[in-house]
C-alpha positions in Angstrom: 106.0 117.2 59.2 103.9 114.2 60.3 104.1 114.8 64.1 102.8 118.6 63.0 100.0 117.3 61.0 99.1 114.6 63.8 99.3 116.9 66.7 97.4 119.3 64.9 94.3 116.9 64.1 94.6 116.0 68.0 94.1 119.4 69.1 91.6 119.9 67.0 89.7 116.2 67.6 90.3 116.7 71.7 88.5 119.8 71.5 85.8 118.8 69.5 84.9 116.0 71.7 85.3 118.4 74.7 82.4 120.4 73.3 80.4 118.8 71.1 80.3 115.3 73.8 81.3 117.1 76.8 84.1 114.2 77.6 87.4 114.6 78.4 90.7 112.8 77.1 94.1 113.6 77.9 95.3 112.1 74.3 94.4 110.2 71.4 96.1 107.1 70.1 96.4 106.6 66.5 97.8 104.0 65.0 99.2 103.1 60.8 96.5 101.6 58.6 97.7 97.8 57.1 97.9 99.7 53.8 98.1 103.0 52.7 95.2 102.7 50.4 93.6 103.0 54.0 95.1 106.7 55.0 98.4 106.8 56.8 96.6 107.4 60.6 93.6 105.5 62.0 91.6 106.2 65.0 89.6 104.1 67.1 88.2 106.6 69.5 84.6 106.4 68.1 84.3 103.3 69.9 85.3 104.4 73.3 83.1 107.7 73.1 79.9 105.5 72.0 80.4 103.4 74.9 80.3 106.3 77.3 77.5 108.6 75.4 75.5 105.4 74.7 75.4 106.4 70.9 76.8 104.7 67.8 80.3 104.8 67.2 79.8 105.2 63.3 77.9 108.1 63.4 80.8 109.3 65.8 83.0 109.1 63.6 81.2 110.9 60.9 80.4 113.5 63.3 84.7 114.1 64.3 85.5 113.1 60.2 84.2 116.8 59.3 86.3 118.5 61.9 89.2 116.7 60.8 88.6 117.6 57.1 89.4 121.3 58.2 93.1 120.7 59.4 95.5 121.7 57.1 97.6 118.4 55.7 94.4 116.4 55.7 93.1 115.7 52.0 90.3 113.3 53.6 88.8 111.5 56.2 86.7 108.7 55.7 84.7 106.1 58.4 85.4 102.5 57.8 84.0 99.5 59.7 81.8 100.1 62.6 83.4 103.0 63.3 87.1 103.7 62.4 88.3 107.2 61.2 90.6 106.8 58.8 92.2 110.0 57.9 94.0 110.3 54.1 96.9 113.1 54.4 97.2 115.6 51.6 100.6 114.3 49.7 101.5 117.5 47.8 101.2 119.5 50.9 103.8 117.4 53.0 106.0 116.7 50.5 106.1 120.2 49.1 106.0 121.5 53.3 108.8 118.6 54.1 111.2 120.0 51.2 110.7 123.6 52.0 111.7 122.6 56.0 114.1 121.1 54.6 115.8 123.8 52.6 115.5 126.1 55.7 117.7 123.3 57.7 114.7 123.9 60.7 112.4 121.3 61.0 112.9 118.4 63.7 113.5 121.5 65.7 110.2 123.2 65.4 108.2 120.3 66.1 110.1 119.3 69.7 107.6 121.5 72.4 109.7 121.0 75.3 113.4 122.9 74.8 113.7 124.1 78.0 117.5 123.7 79.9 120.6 121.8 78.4 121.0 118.3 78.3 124.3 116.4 79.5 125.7 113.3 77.7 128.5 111.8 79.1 129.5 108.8 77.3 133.3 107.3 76.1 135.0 107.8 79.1 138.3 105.7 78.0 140.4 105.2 81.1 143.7 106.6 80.1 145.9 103.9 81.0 145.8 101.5 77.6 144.4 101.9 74.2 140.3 102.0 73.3 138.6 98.6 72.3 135.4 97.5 70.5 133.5 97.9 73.7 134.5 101.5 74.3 133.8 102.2 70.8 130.2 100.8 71.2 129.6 103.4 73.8 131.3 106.3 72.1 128.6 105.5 69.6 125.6 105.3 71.2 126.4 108.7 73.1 127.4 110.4 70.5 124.3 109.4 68.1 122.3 109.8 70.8 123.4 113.4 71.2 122.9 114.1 67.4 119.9 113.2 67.4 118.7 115.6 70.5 120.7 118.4 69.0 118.4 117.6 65.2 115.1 117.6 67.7 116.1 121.4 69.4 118.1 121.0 72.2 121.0 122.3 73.8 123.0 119.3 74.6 126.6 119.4 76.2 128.3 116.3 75.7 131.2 115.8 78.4 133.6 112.7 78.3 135.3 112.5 81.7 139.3 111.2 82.0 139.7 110.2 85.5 143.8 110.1 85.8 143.9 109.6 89.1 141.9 106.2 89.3 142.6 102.6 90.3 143.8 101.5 86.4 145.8 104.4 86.1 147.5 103.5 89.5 148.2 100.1 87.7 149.9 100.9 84.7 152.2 103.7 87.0 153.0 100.4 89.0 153.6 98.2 86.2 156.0 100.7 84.5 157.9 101.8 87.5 158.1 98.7 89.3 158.0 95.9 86.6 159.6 97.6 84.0 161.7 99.9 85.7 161.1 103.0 84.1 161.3 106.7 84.5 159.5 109.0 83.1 162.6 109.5 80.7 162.3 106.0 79.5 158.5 106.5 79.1 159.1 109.5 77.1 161.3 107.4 74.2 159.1 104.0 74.2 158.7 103.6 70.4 155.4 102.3 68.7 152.1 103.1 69.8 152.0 103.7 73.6 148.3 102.8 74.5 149.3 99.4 73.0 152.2 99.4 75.1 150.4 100.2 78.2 147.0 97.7 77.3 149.9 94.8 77.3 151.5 96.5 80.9 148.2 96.6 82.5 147.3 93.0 81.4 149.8 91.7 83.5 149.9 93.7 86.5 146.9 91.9 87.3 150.0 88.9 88.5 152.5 91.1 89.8 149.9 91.6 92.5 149.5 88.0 93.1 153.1 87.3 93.7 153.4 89.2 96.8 151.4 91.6 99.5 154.1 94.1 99.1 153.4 94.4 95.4 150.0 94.7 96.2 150.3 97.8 99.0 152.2 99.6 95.8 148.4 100.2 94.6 147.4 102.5 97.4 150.6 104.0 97.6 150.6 104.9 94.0 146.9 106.1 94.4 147.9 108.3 97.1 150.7 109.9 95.6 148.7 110.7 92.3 145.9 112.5 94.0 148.2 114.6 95.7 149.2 115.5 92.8 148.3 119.6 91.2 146.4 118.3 87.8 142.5 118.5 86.6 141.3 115.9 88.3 143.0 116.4 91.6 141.0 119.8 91.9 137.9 117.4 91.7 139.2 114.7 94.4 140.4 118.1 96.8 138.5 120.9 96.2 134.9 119.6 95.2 134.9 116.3 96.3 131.4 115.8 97.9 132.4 113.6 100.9 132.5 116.7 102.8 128.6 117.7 101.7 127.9 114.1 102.4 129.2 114.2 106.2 127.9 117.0 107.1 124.2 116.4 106.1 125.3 112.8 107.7 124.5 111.3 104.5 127.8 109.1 105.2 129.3 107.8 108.3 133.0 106.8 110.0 133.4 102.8 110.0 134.7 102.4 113.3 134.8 98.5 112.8 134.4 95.6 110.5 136.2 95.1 107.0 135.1 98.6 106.3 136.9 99.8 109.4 138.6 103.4 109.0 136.6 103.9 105.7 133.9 106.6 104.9 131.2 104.2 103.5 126.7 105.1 102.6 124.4 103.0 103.0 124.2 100.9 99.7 120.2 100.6 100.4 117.1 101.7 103.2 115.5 98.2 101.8 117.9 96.1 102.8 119.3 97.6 106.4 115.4 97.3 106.7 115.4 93.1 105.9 118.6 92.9 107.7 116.3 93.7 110.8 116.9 97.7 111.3 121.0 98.1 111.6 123.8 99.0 109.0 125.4 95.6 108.1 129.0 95.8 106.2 127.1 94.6 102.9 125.0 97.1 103.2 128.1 99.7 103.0 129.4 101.7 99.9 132.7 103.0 100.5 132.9 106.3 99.3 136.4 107.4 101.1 139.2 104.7 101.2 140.5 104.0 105.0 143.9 105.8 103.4 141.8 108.8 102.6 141.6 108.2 98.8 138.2 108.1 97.1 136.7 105.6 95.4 135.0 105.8 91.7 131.7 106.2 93.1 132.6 109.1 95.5 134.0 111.2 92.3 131.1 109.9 90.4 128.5 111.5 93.1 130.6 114.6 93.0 131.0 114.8 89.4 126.8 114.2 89.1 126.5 117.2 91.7 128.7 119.3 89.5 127.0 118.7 86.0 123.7 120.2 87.8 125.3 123.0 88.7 125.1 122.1 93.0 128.5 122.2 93.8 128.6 125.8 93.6 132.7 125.3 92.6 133.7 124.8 89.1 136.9 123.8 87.0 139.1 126.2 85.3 139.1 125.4 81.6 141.5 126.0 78.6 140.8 125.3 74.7 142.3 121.7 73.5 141.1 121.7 69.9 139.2 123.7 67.3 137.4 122.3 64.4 134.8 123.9 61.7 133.8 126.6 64.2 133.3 124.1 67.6 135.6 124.2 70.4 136.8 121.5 72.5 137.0 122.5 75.9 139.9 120.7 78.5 139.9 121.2 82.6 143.2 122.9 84.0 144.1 123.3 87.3 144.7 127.0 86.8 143.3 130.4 85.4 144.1 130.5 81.3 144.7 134.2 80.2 141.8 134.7 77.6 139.9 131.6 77.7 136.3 132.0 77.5 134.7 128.9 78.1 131.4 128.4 77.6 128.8 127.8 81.1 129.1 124.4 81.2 127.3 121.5 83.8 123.6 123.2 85.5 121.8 120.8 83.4 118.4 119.9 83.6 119.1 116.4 82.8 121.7 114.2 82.4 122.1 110.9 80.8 125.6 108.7 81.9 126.3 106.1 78.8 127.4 103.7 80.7 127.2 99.6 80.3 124.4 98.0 82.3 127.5 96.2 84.9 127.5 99.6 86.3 123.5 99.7 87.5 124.5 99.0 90.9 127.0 101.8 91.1 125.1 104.2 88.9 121.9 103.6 91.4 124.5 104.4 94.4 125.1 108.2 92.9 121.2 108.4 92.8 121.0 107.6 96.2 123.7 110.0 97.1 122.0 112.6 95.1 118.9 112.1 97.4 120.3 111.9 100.5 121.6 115.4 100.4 117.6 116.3 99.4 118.1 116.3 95.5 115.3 114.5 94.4 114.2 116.4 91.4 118.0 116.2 90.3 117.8 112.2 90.7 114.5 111.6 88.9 116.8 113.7 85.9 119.5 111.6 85.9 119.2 108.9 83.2 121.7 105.3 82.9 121.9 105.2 79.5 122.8 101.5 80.1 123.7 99.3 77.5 125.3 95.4 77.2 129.2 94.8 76.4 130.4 93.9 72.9 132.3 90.3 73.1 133.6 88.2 70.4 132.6 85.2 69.1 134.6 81.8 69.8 135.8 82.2 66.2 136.9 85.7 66.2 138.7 84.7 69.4 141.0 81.9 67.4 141.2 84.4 64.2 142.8 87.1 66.7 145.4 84.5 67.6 143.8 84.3 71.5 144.1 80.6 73.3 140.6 79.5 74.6 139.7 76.8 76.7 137.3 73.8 76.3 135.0 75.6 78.0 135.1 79.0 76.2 134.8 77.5 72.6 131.8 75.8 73.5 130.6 79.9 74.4 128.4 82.0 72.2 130.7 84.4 73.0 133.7 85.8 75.3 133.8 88.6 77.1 136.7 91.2 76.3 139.3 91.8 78.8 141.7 94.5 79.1 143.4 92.6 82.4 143.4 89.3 80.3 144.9 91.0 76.8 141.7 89.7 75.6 140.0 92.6 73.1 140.0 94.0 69.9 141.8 97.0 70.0 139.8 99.7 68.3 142.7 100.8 66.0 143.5 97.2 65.5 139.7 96.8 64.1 139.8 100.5 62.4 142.7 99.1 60.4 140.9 95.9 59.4 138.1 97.8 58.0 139.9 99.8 55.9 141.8 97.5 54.5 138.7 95.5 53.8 136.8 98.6 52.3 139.8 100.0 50.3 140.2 96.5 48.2 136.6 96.9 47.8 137.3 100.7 46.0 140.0 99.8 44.6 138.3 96.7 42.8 135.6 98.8 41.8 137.4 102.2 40.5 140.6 103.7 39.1 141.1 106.3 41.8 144.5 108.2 42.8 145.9 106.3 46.2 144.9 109.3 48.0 141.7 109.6 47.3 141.0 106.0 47.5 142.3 105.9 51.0 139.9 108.9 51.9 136.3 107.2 50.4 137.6 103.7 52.2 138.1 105.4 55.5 134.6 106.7 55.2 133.4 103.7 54.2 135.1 101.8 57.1 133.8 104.1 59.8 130.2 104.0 57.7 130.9 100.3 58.7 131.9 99.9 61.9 129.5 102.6 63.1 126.4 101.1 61.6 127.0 97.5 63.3 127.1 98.9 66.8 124.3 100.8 66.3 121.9 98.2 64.6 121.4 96.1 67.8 119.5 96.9 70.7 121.4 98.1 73.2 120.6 95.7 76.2 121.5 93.3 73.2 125.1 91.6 73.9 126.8 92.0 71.1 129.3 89.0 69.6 131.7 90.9 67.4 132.3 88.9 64.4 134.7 90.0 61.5 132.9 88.9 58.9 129.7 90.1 60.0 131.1 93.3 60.4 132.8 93.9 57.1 130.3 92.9 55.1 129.1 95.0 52.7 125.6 93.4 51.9 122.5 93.2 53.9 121.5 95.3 56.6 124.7 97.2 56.9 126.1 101.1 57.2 128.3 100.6 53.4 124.8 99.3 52.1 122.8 102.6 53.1 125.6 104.3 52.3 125.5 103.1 48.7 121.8 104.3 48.0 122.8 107.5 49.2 125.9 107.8 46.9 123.5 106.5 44.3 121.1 109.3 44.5 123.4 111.8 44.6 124.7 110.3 41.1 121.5 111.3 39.6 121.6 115.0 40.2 125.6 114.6 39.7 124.7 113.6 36.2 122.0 115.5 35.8 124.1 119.2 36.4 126.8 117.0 33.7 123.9 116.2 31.0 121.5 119.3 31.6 123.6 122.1 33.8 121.1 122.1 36.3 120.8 121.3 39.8 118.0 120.0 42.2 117.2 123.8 42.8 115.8 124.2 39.6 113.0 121.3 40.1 109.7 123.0 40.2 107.1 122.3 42.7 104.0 122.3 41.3 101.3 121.2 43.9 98.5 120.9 41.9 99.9 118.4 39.5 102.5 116.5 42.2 99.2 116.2 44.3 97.7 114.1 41.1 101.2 112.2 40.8 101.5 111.1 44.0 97.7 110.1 44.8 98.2 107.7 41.4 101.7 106.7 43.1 101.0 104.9 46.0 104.7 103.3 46.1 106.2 106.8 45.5 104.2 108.6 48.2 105.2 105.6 50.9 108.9 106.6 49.7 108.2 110.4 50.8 106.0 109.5 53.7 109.1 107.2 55.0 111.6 109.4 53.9 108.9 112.4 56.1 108.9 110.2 59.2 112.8 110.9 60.3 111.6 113.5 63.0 109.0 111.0 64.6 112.0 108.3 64.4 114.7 110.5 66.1 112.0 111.5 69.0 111.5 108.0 69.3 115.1 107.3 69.7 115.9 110.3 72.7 112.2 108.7 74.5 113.7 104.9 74.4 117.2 105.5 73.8 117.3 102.6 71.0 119.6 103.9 68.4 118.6 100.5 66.5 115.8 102.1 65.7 117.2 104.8 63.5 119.7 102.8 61.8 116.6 100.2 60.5 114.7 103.5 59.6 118.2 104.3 57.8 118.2 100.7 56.0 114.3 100.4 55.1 114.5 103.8 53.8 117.5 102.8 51.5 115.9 99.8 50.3 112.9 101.5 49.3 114.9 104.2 47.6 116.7 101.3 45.4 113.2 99.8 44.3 112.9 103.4 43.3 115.4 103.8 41.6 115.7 100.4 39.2 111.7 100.7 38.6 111.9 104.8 37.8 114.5 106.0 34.9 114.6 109.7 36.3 117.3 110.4 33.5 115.5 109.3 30.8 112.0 110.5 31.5 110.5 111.8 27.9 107.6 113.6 30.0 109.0 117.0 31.6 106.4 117.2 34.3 106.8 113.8 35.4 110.6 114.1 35.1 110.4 117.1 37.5 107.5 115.0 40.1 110.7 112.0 40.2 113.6 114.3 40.4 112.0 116.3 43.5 111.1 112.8 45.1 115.1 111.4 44.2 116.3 115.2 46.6 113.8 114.3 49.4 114.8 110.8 49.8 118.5 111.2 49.2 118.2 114.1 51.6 116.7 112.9 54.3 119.4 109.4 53.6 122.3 111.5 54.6 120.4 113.2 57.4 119.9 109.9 58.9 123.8 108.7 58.3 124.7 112.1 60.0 122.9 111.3 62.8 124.3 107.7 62.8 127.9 109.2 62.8 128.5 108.6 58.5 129.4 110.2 56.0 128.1 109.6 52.4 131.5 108.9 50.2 131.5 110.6 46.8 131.8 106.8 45.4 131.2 103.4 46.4 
């Protein structure tokens, strides 16, 4: 409701100073008085139009103070200094206009202008070949968040999560299994325990089988070869769609006829540097695309699959169901027509974002290059890098997991995870921690049945971890720590979590003491306008608690997803001052009861709307 309120005085303002000073501005710039007994927006445009009308910037700001007295959601606009407008918005009307939008589950929506085409997100990506750690967990929640929150603002977002089966790691484990350990698929079939642990501790040490002997090594390719040729999914990418053939023929890609590339399909990894290197293709300036035994590399199904989610391919996947949950369906490639299935359109995006960690920039600027050397540049300038920096582990955590260190890595603020090493936290491994850790802390605090304990901890623990990989910026290298994460003070998911289950206590009591329900507050505007204008901590409460829409279109412009979980945190905190200095229960004063218990619904509201969108869910205790 702010944005609305703000772009409507801007429209408004623009065109006032269009025709009453004849001077054009694309946009204004406001910015947040240092108090709110100031007005909640400030503009110093006066200033800039008196040095270019030659008049003063005070009377200025009189002058545009009357037509921004007219837009609805201003109660008053005042000029302070030499020439400020500080405009005062009209409480009851936003707070009354936020809670209706509310009710009707629209707004965020209406206030985005530009819906037009779908969005991709492609994030998690988990090779198939050993089990998901803390790093891969980092990215399955930035991507999805991220997605939330474009869905909250209006769009149609398509979130894809691509399982490449017949890549290099997955070659490794087949190795391992088959010629370390012997097995057939037989044996594979009955391995007891969990088998992505099983294959994280295969694919750690195939890394030495290599070393031992060439002939070990040659079992890569051979493996490589023998999967593509395989009739699966991702086959029908590598043989059917794969781009190297759109790349030769527009000569986007040449035949190394010499040199360590020799017998591969390689691009030119950069015009800038064949340029420095004096006007020739140099082997470092190569990118194989097409492996000299006619595999192809990551990047070569990474173009391809970046041609296919804009709809240029002009080829497409068959698809069949996989899952089905609360009315959404999870769609699966197959490599043949399904009886029935009908999948929705997917890829022809108009943009595309790729959460992938900020090691890859060099490959992910490699599938833009491809994309504009078959003549996509529209396409390129839409594909985003949602790039972000790995989650490592602290020296300590490394010694409290049992891992040997050297000299050298203690002496580290951190060390980097490493599936080939069996260095990582597994992400059940840590999943399980945190439970454990948050169903001692319900159990401590109530007398619940096991099964219901188990189901608020699990919450909680996912509240947890989900909230700490969000609350850092995301070029920000994370040092996992276990104590950091399982704490359940500070600026942390459980914390936020709390003031949410604390709010909904009230009305919870409130149905128990009274038999009624936050639909039976009544919304007088006349009187909450007097409440709130002697209020000032209240109204910054709902004016926080009103900002969510502005915070999420901040997040899908920067792609910071810290900055929705400190919204989520602040907002909590403020809630809890709330809450101890207010007794909403006990109010003897009806009408101020009512004024408190419609400010508790807003906040507590708007609390869970934020955890949503984090990826939480508010427990029914704490």
């Amino acid at each position: 409701m702010l944005s609305t309120v703000s772009r409507d005085v801007e429209r408004v303002l623009l065109q006032t100073i269009r025709d009453q000073y004849h001077v054009e501005y694309e946009r204004l710039n406001f910015s947040t008085p240092p108090r709110i007994e100031l007005g909640e927006l400030a503009l110093p445009v006066a200033f800039d139009l008196a040095r270019r009308i030659k008049r003063s910037p005070r009377d200025i700001a009189q002058e545009l103070a009357v037509a921004a007295r007219k837009v609805p959601g201003v109660w008053k606009a005042e000029v302070a200094g030499g020439g400020y407008l500080n405009l005062y918005l009209d409480r009851a009307f936003l707070a009354l206009r936020l809670a209706e939008s509310i009710d009707a589950k629209r707004y965020g929506r209406t206030e985005e202008p530009d819906l037009d085409g779908k969005i991709i997100v492609e994030h998690t990506n988990i090779n198939p070949n050993k089990a998901a750690h803390i790093g891969h967990l980092r990215n399955a929640a930035l991507g999805d968040s991220f997605a939330r929150c474009l869905r909250f603002l209006g769009h149609t977002v398509e979130v894809q999560n691509y399982l490449d089966n017949t890549g290099v790691q997955v070659a490794d484990v087949v190795v391992g299994l088959e010629r370390m350990e012997g097995k057939s698929l037989a044996d594979v079939i009955d391995q007891d325990g969990k088998f992505d642990y099983y294959c994280w501790d295969v694919y750690a040490r195939v890394a030495e089988f290599y070393k031992q002997s060439q002939d070990n090594l040659k079992w890569r390719s051979l493996t490589l070869q023998a999967i593509e040729a395989g009739n699966n999914a991702t086959s029908e990418l590598a043989e059917h769609v794969a781009m190297r053939h759109m790349l030769k023929g527009k000569g986007a890609i040449y035949f190394a006829e010499e040199g360590k590339n020799r017998g591969c399909w390689v691009m030119r990894a950069s015009d800038d540097t064949v340029s420095e290197a004096g006007g020739g293709e140099t082997e470092e300036d190569e990118k194989i695309i097409v492996r000299s035994d006619g595999t192809v590399t990551y990047v070569g199904k990474d173009i391809a699959y970046q041609l296919w989610k804009f709809g240029l391919l002009g080829l497409d996947f068959y698809y069949r169901p996989l899952a089905s949950e609360g009315g959404h369906t999870l769609w699966t490639t197959s490599a043949e027509d399904v009886p029935g299935a009908e999948p929705p359109a997917f890829g022809r995006a108009r943009r595309v974002y790729n959460v992938i960690d900020t090691r890859q920039s060099y490959l992910q600027n490699i599938v833009l290059q491809g994309l504009r050397a078959l003549g996509y540049e529209e396409q390129a300038r839409n594909s985003v890098h949602f790039s972000y920096e790995i989650v490592a582990l602290s020296p300590a955590c490394c010694e409290e997991l049992g891992f040997e260190l050297s000299d050298e890595d203690r002496k580290r603020p951190y060390v980097e995870v490493s599936g080939r090493k069996g260095l990582g936290v597994k992400a059940d491994d840590l999943l399980d921690a945190l439970l454990d850790k948050a169903l001692a802390e319900v159990q401590s605090r109530h007398n619940l049945p096991k099964e219901q304990a188990g189901s608020v901890a699990s919450i909680i623990a996912v509240g947890a971890l989900r909230y700490f990989l969000l609350r850092f910026a995301r070029n920000t290298v994370i040092a996992f720590d276990f104590k950091e994460a399982l704490s359940f003070d500070g600026e942390t998911g459980p914390y936020v979590q709390y003031a949410a289950v604390r709010a909904n206590s009230i009305f919870r009591k409130l149905a128990e003491a009274e038999g009624t329900d936050e639909k039976s507050v009544k919304r007088d505007a006349a009187a909450l306008q007097d409440f709130l204008e002697s209020h000032d901590d209240i109204w910054e409460l709902v004016y926080q608690a009103a900002r969510l829409p502005e915070v999420a279109r901040q997040v899908t412009q920067t792609m910071e997803l810290a900055q929705l979980a400190k919204y989520a945190f602040h907002l909590a905190q403020r809630f809890n001052l709330f809450y101890h200095k207010y007794h909403i229960l006990s109010e003897a004063d009806p009408l101020r009861k009512q004024h408190l218990l419609l400010v508790a619904d807003l906040v507590r509201r708007q609390l869970q709307k934020a955890l949503d969108l984090l990826g939480c869910e508010v427990p029914p205790k704490m």
